[in-house]
Backbone atoms as SQL, in Angstrom:
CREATE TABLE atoms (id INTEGER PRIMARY KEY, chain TEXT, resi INTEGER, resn TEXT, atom TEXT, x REAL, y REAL, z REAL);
INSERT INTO atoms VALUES
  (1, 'A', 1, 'UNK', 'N', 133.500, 112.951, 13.121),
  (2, 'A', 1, 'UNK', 'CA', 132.092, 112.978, 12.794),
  (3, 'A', 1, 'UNK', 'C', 131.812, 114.131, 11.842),
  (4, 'A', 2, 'UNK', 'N', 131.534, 114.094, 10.274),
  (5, 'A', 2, 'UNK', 'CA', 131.315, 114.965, 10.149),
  (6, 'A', 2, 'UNK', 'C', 129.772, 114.872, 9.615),
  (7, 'A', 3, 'UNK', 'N', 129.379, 115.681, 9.401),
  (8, 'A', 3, 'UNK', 'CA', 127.722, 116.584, 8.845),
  (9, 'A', 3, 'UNK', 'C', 127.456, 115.571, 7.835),
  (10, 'A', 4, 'UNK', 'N', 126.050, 115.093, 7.863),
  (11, 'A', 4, 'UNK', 'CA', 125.543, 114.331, 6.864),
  (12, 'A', 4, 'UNK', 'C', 125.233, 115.199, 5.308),
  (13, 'A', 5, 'UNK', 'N', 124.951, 115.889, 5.757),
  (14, 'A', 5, 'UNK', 'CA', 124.608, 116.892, 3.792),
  (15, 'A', 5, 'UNK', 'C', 125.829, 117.321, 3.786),
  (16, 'A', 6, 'UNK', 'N', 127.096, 117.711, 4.124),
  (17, 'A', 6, 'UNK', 'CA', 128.551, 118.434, 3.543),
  (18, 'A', 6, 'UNK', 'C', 129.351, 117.256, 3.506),
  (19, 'A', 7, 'UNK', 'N', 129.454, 117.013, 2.299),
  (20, 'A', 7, 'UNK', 'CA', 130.504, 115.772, 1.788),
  (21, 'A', 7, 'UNK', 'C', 131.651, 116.719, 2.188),
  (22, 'A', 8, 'UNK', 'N', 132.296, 117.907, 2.201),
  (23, 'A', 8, 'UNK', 'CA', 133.302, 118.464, 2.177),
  (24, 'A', 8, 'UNK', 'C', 133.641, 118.963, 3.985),
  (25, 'A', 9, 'UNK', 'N', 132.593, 118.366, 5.185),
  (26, 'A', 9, 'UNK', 'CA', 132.828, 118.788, 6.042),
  (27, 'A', 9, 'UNK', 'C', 134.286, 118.083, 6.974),
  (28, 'A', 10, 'UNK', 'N', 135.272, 119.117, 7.788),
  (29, 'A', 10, 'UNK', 'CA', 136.277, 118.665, 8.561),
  (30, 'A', 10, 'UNK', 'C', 135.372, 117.780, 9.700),
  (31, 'A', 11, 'UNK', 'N', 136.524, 116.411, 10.427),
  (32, 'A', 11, 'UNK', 'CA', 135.247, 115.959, 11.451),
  (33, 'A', 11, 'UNK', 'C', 136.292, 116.812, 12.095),
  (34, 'A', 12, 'UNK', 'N', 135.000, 116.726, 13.402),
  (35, 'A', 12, 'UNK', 'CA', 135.122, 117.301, 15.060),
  (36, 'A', 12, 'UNK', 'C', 136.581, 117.096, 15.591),
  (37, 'A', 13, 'UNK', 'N', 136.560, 115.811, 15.608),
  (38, 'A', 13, 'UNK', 'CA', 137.996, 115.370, 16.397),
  (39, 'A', 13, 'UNK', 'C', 139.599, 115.922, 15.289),
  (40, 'A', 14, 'UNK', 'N', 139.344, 116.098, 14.102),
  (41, 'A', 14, 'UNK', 'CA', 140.646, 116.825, 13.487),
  (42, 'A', 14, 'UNK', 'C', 140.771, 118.118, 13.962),
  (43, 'A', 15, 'UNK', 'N', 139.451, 118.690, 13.813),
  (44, 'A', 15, 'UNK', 'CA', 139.425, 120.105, 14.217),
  (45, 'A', 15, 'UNK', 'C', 140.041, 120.761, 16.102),
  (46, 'A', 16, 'UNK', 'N', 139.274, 119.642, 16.696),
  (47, 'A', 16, 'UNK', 'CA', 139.991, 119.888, 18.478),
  (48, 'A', 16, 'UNK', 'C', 141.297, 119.485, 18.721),
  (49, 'A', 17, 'UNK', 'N', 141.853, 118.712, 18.004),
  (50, 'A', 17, 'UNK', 'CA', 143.118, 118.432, 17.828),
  (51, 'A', 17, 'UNK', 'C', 144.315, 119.432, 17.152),
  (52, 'A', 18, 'UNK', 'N', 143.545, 120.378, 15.923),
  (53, 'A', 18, 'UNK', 'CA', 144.453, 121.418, 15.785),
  (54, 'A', 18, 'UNK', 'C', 143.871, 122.893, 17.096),
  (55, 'A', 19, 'UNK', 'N', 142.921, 122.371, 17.544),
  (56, 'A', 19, 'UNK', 'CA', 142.939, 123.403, 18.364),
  (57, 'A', 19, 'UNK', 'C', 144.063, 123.436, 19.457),
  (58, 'A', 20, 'UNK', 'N', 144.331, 122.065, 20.230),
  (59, 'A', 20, 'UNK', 'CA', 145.093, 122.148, 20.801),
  (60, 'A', 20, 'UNK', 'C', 146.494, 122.482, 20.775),
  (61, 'A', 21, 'UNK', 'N', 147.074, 121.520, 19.151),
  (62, 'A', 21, 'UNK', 'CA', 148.321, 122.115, 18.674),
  (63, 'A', 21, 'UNK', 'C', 148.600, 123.829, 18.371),
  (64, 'A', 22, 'UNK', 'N', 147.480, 124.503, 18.424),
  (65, 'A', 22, 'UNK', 'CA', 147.228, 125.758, 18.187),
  (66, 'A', 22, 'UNK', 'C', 147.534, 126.433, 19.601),
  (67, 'A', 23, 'UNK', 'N', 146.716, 125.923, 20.340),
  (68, 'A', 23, 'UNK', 'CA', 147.279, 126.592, 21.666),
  (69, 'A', 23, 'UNK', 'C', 148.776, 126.203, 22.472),
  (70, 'A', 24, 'UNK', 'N', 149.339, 124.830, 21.450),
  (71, 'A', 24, 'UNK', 'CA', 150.493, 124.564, 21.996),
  (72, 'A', 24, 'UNK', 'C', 151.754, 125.781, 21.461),
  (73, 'A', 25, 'UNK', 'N', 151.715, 126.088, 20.221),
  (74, 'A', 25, 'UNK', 'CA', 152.095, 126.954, 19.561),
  (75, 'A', 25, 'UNK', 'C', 151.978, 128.407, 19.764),
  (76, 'A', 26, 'UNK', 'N', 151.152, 128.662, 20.786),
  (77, 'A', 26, 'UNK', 'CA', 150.870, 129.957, 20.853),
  (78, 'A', 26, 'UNK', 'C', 151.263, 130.024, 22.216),
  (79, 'A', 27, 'UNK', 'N', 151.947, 128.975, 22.693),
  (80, 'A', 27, 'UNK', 'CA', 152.877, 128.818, 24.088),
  (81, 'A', 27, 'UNK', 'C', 154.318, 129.073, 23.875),
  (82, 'A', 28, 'UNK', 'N', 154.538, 128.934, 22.548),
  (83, 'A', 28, 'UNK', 'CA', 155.526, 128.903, 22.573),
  (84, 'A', 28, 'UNK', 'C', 156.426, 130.399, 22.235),
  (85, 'A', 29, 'UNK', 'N', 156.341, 130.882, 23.020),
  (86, 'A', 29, 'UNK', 'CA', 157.319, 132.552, 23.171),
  (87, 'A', 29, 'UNK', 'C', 157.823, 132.983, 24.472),
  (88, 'A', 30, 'UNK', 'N', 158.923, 133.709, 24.304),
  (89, 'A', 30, 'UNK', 'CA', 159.763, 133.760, 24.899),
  (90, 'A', 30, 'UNK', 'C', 159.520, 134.244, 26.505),
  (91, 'A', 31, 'UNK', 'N', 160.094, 134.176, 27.703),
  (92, 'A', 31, 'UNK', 'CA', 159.867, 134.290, 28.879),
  (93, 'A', 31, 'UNK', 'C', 160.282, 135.931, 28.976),
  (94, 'A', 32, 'UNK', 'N', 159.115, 136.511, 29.419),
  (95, 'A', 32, 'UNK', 'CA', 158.844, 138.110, 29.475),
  (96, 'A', 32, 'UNK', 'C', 158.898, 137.984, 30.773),
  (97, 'A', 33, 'UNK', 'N', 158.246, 137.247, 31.966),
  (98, 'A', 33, 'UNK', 'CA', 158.155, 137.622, 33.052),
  (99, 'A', 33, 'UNK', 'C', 159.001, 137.920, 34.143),
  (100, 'A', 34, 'UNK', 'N', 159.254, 139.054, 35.004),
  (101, 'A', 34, 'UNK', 'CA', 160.328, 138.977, 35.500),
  (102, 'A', 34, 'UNK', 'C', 160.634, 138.220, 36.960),
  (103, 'A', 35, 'UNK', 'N', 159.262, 138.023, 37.442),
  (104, 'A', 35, 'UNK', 'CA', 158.888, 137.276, 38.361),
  (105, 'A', 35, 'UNK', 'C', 159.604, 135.700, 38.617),
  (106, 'A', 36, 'UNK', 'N', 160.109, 135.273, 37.339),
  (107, 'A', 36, 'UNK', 'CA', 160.399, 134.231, 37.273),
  (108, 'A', 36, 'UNK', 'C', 161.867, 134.010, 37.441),
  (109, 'A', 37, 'UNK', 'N', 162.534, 134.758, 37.847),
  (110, 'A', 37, 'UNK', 'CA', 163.827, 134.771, 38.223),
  (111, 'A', 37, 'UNK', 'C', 163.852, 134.918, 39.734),
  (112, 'A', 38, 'UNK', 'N', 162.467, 135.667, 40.243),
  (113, 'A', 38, 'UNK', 'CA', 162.790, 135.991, 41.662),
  (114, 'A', 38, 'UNK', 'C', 162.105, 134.333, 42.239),
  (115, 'A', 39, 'UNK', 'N', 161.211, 133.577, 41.365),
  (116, 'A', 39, 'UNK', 'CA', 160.785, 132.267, 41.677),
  (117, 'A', 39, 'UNK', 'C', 162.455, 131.282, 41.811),
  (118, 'A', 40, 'UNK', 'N', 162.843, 131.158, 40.967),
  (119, 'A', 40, 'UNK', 'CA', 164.312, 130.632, 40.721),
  (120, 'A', 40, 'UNK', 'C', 164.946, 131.171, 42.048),
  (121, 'A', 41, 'UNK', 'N', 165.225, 131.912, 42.281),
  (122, 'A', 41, 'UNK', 'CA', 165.790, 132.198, 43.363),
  (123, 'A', 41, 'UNK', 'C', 165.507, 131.877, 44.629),
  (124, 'A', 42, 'UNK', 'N', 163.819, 131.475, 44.860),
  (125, 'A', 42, 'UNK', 'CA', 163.677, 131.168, 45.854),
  (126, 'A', 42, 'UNK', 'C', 163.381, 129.697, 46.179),
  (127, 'A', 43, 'UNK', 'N', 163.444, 128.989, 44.812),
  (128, 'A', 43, 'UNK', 'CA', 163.695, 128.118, 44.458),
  (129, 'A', 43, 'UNK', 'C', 165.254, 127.611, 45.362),
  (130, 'A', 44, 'UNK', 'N', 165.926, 128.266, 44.464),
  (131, 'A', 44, 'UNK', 'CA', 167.322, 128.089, 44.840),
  (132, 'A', 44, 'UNK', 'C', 167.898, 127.618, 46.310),
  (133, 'A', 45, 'UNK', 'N', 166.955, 128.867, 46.972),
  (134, 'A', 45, 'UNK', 'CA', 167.457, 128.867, 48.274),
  (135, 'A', 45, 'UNK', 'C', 166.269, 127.864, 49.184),
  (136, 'A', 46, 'UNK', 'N', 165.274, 127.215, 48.857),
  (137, 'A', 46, 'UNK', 'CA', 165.122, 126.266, 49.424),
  (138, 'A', 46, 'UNK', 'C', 165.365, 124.289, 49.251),
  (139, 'A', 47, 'UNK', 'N', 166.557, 124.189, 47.802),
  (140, 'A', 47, 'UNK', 'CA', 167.424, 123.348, 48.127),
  (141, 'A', 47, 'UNK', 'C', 168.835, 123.447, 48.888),
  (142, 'A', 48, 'UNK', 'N', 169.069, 124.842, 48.695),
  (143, 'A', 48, 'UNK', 'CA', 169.941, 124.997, 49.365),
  (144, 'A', 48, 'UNK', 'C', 169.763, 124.732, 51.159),
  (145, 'A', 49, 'UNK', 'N', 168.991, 125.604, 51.445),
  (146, 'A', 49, 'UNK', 'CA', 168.746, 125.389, 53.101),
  (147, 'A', 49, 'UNK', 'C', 167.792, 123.826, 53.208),
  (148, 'A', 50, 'UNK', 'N', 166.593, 123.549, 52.482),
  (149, 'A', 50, 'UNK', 'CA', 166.244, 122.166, 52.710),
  (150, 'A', 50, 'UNK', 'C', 164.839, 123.057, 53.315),
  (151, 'A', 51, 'UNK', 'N', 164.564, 124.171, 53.415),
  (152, 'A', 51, 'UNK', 'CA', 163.400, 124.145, 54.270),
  (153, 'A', 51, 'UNK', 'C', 162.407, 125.715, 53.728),
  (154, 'A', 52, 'UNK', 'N', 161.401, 125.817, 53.888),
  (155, 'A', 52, 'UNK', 'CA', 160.647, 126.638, 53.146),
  (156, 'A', 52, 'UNK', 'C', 160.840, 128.071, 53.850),
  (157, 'A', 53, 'UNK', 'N', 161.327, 129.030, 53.823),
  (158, 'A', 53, 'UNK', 'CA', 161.741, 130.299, 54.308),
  (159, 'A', 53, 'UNK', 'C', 160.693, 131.052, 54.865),
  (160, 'A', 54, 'UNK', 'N', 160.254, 131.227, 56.455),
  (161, 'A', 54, 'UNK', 'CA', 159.264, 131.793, 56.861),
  (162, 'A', 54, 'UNK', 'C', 158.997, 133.916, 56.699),
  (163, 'A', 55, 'UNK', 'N', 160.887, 134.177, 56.415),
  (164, 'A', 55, 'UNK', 'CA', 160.568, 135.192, 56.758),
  (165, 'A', 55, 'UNK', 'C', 161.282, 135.262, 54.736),
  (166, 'A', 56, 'UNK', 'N', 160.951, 136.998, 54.658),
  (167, 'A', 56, 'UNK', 'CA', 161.116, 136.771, 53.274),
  (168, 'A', 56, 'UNK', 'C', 162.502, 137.582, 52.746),
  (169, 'A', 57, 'UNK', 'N', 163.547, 136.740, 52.648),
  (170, 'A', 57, 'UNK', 'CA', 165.129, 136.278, 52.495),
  (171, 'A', 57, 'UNK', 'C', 165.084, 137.816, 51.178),
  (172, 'A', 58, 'UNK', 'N', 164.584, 138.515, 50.605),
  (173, 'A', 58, 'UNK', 'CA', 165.050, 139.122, 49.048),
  (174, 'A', 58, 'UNK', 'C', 164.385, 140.512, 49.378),
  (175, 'A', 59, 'UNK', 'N', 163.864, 140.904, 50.382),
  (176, 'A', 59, 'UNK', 'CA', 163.567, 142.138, 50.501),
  (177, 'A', 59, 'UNK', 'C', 164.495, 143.254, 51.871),
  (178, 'A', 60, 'UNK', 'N', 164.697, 144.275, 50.999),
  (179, 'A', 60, 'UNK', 'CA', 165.459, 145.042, 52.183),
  (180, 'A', 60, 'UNK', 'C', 164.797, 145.987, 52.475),
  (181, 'A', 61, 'UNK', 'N', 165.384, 146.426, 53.745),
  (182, 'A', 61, 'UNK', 'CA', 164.600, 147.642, 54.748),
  (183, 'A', 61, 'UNK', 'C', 163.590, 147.307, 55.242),
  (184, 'A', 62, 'UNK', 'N', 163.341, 146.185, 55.059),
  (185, 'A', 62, 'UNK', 'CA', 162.346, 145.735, 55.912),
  (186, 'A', 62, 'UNK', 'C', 162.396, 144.268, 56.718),
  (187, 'A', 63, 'UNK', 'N', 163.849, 144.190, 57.018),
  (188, 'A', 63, 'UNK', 'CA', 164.188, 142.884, 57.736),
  (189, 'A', 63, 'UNK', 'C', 163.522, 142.004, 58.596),
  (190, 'A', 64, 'UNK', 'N', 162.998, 140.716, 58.090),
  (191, 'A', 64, 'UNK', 'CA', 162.598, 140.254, 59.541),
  (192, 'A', 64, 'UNK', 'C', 160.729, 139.834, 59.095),
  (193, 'A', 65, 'UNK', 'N', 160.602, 140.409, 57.925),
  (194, 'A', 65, 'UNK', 'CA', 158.753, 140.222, 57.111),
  (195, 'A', 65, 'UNK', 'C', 158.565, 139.518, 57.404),
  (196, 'A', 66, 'UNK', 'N', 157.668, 139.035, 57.875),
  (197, 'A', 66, 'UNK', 'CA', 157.031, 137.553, 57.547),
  (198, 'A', 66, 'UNK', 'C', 156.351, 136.731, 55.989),
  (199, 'A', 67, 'UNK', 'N', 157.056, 136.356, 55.779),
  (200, 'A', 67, 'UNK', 'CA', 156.476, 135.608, 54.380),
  (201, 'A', 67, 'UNK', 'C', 155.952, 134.329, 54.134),
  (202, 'A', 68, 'UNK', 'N', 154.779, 134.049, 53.634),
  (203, 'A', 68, 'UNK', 'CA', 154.627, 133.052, 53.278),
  (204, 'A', 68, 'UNK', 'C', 154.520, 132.764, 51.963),
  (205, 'A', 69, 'UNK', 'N', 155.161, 131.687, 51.743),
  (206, 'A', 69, 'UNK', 'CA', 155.550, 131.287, 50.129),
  (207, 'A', 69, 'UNK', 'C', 154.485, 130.343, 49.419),
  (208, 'A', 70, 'UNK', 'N', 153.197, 130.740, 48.805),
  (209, 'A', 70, 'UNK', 'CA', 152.493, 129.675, 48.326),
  (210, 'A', 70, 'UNK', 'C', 152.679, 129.376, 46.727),
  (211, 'A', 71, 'UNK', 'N', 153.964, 129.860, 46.303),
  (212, 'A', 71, 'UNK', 'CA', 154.356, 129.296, 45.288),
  (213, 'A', 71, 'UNK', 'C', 155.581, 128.018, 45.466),
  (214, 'A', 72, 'UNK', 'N', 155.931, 127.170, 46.475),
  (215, 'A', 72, 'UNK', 'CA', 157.113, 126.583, 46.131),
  (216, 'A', 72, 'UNK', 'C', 157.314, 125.682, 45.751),
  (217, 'A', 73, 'UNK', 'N', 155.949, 124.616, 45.673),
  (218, 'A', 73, 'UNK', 'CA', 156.247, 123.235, 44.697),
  (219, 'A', 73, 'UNK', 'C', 155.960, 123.973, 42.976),
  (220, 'A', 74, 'UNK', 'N', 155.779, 125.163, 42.691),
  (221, 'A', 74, 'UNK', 'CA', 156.068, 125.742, 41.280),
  (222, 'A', 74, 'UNK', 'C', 157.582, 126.023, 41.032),
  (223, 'A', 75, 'UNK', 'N', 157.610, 126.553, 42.225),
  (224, 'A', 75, 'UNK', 'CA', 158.788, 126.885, 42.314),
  (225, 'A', 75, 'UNK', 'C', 160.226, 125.933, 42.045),
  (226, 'A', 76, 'UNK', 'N', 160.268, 124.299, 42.464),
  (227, 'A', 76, 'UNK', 'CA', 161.070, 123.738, 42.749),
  (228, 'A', 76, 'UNK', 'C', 160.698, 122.663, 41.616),
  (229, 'A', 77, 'UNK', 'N', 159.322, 122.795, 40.126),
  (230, 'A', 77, 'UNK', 'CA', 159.352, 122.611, 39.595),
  (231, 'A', 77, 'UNK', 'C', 160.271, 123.067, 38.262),
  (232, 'A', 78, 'UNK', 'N', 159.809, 124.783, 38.463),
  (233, 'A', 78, 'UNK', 'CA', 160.725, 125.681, 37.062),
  (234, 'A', 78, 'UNK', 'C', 162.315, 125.664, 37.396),
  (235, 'A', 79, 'UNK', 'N', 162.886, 125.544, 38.554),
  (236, 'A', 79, 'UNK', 'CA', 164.130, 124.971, 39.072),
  (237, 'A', 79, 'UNK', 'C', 164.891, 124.131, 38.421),
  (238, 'A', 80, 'UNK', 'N', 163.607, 122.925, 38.415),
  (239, 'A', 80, 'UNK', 'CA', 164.552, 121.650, 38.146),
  (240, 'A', 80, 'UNK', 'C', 164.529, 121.613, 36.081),
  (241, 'A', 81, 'UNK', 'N', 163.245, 122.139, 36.255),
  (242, 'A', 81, 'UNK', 'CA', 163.415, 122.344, 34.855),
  (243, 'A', 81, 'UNK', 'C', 164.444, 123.264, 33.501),
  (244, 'A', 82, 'UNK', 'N', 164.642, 124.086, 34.573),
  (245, 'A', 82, 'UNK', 'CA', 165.730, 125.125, 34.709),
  (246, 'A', 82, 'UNK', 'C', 166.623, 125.165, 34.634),
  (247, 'A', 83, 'UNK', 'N', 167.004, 124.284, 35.224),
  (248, 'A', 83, 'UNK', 'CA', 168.699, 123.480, 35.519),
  (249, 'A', 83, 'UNK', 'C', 168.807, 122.514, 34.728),
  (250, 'A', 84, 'UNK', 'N', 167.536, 121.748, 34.011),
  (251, 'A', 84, 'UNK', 'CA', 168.077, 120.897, 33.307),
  (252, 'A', 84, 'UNK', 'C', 168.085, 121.213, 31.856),
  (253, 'A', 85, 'UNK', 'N', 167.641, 122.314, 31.167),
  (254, 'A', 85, 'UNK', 'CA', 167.022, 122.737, 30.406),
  (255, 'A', 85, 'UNK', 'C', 167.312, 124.065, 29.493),
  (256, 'A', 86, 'UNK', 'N', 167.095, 125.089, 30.923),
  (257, 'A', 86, 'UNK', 'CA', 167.657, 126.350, 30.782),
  (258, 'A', 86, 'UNK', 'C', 165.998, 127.125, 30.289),
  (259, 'A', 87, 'UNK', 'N', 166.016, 128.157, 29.884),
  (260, 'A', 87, 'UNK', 'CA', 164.772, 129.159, 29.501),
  (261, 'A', 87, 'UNK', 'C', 164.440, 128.324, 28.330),
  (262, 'A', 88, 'UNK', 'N', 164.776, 127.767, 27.211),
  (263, 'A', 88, 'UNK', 'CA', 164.167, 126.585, 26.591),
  (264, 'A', 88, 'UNK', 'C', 162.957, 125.587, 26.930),
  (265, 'A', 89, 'UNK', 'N', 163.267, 124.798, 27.512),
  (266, 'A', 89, 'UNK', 'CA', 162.650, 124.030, 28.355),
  (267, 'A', 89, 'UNK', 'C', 161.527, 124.627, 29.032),
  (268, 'A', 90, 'UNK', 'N', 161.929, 125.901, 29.802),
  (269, 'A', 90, 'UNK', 'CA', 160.470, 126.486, 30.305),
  (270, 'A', 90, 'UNK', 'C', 159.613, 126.860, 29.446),
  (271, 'A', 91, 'UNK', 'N', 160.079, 127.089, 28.104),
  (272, 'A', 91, 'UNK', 'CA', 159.446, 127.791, 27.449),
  (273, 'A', 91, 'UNK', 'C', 158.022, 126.744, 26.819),
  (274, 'A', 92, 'UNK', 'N', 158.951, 124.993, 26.398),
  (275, 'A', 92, 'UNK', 'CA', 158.378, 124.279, 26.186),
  (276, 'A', 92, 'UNK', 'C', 157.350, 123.858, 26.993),
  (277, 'A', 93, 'UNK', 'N', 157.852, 123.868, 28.392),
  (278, 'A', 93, 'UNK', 'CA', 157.271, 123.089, 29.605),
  (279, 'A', 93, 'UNK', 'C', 155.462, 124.226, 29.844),
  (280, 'A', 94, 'UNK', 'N', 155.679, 125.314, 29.374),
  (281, 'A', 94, 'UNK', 'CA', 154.221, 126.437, 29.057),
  (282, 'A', 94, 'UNK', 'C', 153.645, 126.735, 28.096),
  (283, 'A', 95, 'UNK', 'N', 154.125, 125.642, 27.078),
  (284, 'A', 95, 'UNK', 'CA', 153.244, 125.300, 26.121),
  (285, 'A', 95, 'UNK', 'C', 152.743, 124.120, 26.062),
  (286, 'A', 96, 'UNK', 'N', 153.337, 123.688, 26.405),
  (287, 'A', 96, 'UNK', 'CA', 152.837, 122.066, 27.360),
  (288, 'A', 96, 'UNK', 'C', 151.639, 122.050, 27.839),
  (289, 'A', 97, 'UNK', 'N', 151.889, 122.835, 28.960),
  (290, 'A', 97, 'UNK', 'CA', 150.780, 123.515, 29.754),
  (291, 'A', 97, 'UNK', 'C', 149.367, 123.942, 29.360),
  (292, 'A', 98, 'UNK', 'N', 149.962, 124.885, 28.400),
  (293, 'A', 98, 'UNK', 'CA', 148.591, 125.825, 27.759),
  (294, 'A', 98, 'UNK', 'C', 147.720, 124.880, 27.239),
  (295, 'A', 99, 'UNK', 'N', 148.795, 123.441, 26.167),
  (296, 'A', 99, 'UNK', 'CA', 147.895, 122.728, 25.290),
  (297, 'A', 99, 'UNK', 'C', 146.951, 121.958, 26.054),
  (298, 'A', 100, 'UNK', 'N', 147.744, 121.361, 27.169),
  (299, 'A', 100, 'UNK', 'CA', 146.881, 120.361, 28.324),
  (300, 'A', 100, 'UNK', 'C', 145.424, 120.953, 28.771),
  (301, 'A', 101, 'UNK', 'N', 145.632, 122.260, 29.412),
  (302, 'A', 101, 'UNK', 'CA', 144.595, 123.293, 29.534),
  (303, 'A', 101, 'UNK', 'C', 143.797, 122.951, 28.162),
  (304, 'A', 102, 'UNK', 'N', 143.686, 123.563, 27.010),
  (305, 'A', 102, 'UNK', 'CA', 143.008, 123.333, 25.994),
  (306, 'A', 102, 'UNK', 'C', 142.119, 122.147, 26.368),
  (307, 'A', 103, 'UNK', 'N', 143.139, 120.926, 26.593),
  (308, 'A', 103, 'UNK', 'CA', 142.898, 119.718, 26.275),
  (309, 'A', 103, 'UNK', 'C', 141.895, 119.021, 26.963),
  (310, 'A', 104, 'UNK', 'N', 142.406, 119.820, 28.273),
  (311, 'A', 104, 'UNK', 'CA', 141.265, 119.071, 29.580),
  (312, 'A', 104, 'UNK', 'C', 140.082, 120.002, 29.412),
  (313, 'A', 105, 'UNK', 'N', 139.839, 121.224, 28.688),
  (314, 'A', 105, 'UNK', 'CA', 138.497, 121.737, 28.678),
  (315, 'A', 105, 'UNK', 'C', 137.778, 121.342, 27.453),
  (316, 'A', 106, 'UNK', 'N', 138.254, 120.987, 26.635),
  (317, 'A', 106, 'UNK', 'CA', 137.426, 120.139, 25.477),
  (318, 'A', 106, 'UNK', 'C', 137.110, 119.040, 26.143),
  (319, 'A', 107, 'UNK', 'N', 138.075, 117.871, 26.531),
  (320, 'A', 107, 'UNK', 'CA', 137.605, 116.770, 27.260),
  (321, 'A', 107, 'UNK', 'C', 136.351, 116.613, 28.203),
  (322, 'A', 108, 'UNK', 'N', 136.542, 118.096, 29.048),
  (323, 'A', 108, 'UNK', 'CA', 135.334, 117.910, 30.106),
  (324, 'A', 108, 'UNK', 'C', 134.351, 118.861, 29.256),
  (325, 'A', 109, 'UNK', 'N', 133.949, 119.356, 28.135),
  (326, 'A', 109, 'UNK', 'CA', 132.696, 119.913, 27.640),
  (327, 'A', 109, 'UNK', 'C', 131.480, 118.792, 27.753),
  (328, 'A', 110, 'UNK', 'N', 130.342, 119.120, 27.672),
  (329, 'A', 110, 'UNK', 'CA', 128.879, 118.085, 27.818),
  (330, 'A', 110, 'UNK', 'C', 128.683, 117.294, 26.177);
């Protein structure tokens, strides 16, 4: 749609469309977080055992914590992605992300 008096105007829908490729692109850099190895790991260890770890398996001197894990279907997502993929793939799989985000808040504007 563009503006009735600007023969030279971009329409709407080209413009939200590079917005999104914009935010897909600005997903795309490298994995800084270090958090995401200790996710992998706990990842790891709940295909390994099959069951969600009540107490928390990666901390010492303090044996026995109680933990609850409300990251593990993230968790057993960046895993599989992980394994199939490697830090690549995640990297893609959060720009993915970001653009969708974009995508679904333009979609739901009034």
């Amino acid at each position: 749609m563009a503006r009735v008096n600007d023969q030279r105007a971009t329409p709407i829908p080209l413009l939200l469309a590079a917005l999104v490729a914009l935010a897909f692109v600005f997903g795309l850099f490298p994995v800084w977080d270090f958090d995401l190895w200790g996710h992998l790991a706990a990842a790891q260890r709940i295909v390994e055992t099959k069951s969600i770890a009540s107490v928390d398996p990666f901390l010492w001197g303090v044996e026995g914590r109680p933990w609850i894990n409300l990251y593990w279907g993230f968790q057993l997502i960046a895993l599989a992605l992980y394994t199939s993929g490697g830090t690549s793939l995640l990297v893609i799989a959060k720009a993915a992300c970001a653009a969708g985000a974009v995508a679904l808040s333009i979609a739901a504007r009034p």
